[in-house]
PLY file of the C-alpha trace (Angstrom):
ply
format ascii 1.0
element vertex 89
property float x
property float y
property float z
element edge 88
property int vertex1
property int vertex2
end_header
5.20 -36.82 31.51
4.12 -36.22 27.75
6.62 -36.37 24.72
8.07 -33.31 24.50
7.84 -31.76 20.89
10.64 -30.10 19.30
10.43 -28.07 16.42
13.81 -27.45 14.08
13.43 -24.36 12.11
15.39 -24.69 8.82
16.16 -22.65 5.83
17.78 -23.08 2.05
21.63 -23.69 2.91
21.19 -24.30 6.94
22.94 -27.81 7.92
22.41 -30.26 10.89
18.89 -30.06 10.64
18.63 -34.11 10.47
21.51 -34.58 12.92
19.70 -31.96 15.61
16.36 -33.79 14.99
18.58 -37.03 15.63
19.97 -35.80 18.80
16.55 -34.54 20.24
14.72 -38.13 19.51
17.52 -39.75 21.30
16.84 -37.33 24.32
13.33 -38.17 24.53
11.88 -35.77 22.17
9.92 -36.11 19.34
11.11 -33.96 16.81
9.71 -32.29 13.54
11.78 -30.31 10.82
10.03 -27.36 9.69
10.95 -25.09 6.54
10.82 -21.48 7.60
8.07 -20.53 5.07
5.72 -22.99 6.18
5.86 -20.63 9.69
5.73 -17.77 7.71
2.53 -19.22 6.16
1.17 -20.06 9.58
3.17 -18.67 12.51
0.36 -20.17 15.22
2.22 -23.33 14.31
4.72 -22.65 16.70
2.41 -23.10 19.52
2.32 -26.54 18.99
5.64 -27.39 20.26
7.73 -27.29 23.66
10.67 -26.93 22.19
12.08 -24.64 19.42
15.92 -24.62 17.61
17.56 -22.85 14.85
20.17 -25.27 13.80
23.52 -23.86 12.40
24.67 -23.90 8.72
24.83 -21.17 6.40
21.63 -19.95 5.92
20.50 -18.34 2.20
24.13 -19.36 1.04
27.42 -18.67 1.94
27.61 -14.99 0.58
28.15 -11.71 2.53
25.31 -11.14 5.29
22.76 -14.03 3.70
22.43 -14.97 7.36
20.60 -11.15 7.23
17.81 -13.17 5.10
16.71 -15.39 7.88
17.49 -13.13 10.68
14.96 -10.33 8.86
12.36 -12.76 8.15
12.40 -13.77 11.52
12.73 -10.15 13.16
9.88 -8.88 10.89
7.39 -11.51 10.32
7.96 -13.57 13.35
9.05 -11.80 16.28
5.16 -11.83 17.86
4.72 -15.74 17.49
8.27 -16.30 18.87
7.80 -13.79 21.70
4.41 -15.64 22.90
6.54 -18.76 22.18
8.99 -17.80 24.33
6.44 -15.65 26.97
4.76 -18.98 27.25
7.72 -20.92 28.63
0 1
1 2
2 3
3 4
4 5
5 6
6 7
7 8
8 9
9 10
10 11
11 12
12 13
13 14
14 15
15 16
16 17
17 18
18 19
19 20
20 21
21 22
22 23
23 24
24 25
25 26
26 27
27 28
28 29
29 30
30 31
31 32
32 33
33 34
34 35
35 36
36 37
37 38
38 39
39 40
40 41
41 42
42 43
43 44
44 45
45 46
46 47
47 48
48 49
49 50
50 51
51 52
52 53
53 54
54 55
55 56
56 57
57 58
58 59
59 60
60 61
61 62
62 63
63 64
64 65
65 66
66 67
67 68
68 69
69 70
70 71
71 72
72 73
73 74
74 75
75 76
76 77
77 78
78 79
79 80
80 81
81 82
82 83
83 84
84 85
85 86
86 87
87 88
């Protein structure tokens, strides 16, 4: 069986992203750490990978809503490559 590959998704202020990259090498996988705008640059990019995880942490800073920031970047600019992502199993 191939190497699965596992992408973490991070953003300014989200945490764990080395610690979740960590945890998925120990489990087999071999694990990148992507910065959101790099997939907003190329959203294919995703369909390189098995695996996909938002890690948790307070994304955009820890203000009122920032998590909005992130959530609307995804909803509007990468709900189609996540959907085939996710479509494809």
């Amino acid at each position: 069986m191939p190497q699965p590959r596992a992408l973490i998704l991070r953003a300014p202020g989200a945490n764990c992203d080395l610690e979740t990259a960590y945890a998925f090498e120990v489990a087999g996988a071999a694990a990148e750490r992507l910065h959101v705008n790099r997939l907003l640059e190329n959203p294919k990019l995703v369909s390189d990978y098995q695996i996909l995880c938002l890690p948790g942490g307070f994304s955009y800073g820890d203000d009122i809503a920032a998590g909005r920031i992130l959530g609307n970047q995804i909803r509007h600019h990468l709900a189609e490559c996540l959907e085939a992502f996710r479509a494809a199993g």
